[in-house]
C-alpha positions in Angstrom: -14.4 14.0 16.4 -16.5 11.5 17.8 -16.5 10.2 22.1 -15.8 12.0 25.1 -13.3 10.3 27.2 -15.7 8.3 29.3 -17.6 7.3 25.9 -13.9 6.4 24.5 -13.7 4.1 27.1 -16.5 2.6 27.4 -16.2 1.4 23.8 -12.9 0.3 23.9 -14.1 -2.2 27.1 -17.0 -3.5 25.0 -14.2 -4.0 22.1 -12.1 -5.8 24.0 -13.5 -8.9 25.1 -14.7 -9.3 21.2 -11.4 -8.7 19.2 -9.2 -10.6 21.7 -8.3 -13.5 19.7 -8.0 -11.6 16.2 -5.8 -12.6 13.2 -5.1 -9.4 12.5 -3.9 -5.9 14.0 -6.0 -4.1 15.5 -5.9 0.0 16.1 -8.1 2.5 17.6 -7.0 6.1 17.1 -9.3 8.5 19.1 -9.5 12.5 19.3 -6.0 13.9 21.7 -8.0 14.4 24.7 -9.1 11.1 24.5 -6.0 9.3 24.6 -4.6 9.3 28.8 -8.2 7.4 29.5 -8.4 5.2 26.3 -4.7 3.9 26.9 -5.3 3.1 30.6 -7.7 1.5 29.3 -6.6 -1.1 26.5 -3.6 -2.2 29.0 -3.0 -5.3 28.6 -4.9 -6.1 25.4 -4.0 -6.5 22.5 -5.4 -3.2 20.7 -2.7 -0.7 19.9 -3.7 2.8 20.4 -3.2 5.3 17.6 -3.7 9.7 17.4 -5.5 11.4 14.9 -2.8 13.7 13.9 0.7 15.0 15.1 2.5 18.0 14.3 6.2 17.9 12.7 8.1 20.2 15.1 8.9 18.8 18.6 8.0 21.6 20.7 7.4 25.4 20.1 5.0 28.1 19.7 2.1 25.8 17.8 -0.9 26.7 19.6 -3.5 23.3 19.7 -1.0 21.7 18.3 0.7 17.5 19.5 3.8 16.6 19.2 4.8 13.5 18.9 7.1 13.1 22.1 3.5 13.9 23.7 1.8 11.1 21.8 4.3 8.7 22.8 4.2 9.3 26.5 0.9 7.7 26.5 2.0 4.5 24.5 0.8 5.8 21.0 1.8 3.6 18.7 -0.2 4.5 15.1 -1.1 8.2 14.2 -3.3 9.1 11.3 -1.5 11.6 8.7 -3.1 13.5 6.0 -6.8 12.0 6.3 -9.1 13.3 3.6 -11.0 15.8 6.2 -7.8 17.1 7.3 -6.8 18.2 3.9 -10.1 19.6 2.9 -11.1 21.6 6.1 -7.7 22.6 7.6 -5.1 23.3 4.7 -3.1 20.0 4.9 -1.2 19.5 1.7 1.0 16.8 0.3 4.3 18.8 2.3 2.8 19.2 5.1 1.5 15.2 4.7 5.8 14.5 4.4 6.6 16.5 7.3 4.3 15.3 9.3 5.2 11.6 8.2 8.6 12.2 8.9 8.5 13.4 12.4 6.7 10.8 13.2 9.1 8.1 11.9 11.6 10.0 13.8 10.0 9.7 17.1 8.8 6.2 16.3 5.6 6.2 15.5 3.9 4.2 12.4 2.4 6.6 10.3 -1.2 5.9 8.6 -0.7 8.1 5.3 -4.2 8.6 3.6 -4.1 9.4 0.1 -7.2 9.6 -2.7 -8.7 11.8 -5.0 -12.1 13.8 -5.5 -15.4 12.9 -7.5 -14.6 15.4 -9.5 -10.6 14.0 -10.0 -12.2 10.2 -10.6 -14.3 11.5 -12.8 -11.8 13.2 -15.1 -9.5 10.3 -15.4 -7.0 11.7 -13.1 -6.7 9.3 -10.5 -3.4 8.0 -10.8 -2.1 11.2 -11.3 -3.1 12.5 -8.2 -2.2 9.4 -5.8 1.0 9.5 -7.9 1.5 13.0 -6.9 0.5 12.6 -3.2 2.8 9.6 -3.0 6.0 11.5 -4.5 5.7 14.6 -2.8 4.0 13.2 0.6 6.7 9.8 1.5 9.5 11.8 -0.2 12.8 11.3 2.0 11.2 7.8 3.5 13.9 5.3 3.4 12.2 2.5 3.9 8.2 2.8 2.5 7.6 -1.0 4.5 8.0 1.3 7.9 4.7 2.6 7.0 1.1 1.7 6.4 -0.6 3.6 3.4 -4.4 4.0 3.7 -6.6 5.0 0.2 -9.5 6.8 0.7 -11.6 7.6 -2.2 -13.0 10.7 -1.5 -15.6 10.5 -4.3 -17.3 7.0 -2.3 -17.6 9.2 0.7 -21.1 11.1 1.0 -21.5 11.1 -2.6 -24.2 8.4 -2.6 -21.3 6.3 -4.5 -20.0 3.5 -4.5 -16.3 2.0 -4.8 -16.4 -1.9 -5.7 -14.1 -4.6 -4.3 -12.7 -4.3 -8.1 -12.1 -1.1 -8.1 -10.7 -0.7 -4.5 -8.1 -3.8 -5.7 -7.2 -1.8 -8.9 -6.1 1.2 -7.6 -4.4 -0.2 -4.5 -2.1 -2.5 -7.1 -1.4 0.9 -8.9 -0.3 2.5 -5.7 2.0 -0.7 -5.2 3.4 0.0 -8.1 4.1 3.4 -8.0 5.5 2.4 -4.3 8.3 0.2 -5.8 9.4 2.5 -8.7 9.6 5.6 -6.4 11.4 4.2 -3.6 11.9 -0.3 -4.1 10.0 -3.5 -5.1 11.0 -5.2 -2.0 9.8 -2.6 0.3 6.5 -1.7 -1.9 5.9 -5.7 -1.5 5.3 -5.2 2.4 4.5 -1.6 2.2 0.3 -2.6 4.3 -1.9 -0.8 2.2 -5.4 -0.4 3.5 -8.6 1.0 1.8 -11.1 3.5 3.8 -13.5 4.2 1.6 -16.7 3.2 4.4 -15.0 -0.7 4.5 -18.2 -2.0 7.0 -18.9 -5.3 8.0 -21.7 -5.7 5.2 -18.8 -5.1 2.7 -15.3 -6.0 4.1 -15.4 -9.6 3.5 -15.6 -9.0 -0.3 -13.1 -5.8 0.1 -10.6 -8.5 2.2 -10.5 -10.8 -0.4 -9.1 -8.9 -3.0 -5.2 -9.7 -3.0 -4.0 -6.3 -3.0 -5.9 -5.2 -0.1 -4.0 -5.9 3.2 -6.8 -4.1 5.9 -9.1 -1.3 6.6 -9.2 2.5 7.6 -12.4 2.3 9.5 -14.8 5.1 10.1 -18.3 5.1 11.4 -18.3 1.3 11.4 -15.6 1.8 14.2 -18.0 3.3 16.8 -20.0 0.5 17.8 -17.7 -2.7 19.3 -20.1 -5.0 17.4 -19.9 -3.5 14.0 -15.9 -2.9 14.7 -15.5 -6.3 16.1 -17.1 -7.8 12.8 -15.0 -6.4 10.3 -11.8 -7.4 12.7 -13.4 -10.9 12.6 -14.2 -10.7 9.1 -12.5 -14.1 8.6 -14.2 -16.0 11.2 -18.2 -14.6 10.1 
């Protein structure tokens, strides 16, 4: 919850010019109200725009709620689905992470599921229990896992004061790979893009980018400044 429209803009026009020749995708996804300005704004670059959020029916009596038939009418393209803060301050759970993902494949949108445990879940070895859960029970019914992009997000390395090493990121990506190809196929699990959003900032993503399992970043605060943004996008030519 971060930029007025005007703001929004104005720091998509700084990005511009600085992640125009990237090797990589790039992505903003900015607050709903945001969105009619922002993608006026990145016409004709190459920065897709993505939504924070979307709702699974197409239309009803949702109060606040965006569908995705809405988000696409403005050229959405990405939309963010079951990010750690949505889960811990307004209910979302691992069905309402598939429904979600699932309307949005529907409508055509490439979802951004975030999965990852707590401090508290890290600390008590169940890790890879709980992103095997999430995984099961949140991309159940997908037919093909490749038509999305699966962002980790250790909770526990966000405000806690710690840390999650390039090791450690890599390690528990390669186990979500691998529960990816026995739940749904190896094939698919192989280009299934993975990303890691546990604070990946230009002082760390070169080390986080070189681990082999990691295939890009869910960026947070190091997304609201073009320079810092642009550096991480550009992490390969630093």
């Amino acid at each position: 919850m971060n930029n007025t429209a005007k703001a929004g803009v104005e720091l998509v026009e700084a990005l511009k010019p600085l992640v125009s020749g990237a090797n990589c995708e790039v992505a903003v996804c900015v607050p709903a109200i945001d969105i009619p300005a922002v993608a006026q704004a990145l016409k004709g670059s190459n920065i897709a725009l993505g939504a924070q959020n979307v709702h699974f029916e197409p239309k009803g009596a949702y109060t606040g709620e965006i569908s995705a038939d809405m988000l696409k009418e403005y050229g959405v393209k990405y939309v963010i689905i079951g990010h750690s803060e949505r889960r811990q301050y307004f209910g979302e759970t691992d069905e309402t992470v598939n429904k979600r993902t699932l309307a949005a494949l529907n409508a055509g949108l490439i979802p951004i599921v975030c999965i990852g445990e707590s401090l508290e879940e890290r600390e008590t070895g169940k890790t890879e229990e709980v992103l095997d859960r999430q995984i099961k029970i949140g991309m159940k019914g997908i037919d093909d896992i490749s038509k999305i992009v699966i962002a980790y997000e250790p909770i526990w390395a966000i405000g806690t004061g710690k840390t999650a090493t390039a090791e450690q990121a890599n390690e528990t990506i390669a186990h979500i790979r691998k529960t990816c190809a026995e739940v749904f196929c190896p094939k698919c699990a192989e280009k299934v893009r993975i990303q890691y959003g546990g604070s990946m900032n230009a002082g760390n993503c070169k080390e986080l980018m070189a681990m082999p399992e990691i295939d890009g970043g869910l960026i947070g605060g190091a997304s609201l400044k073009a320079p810092d943004f642009s550096a991480i996008v550009n992490y390969d030519k630093n």
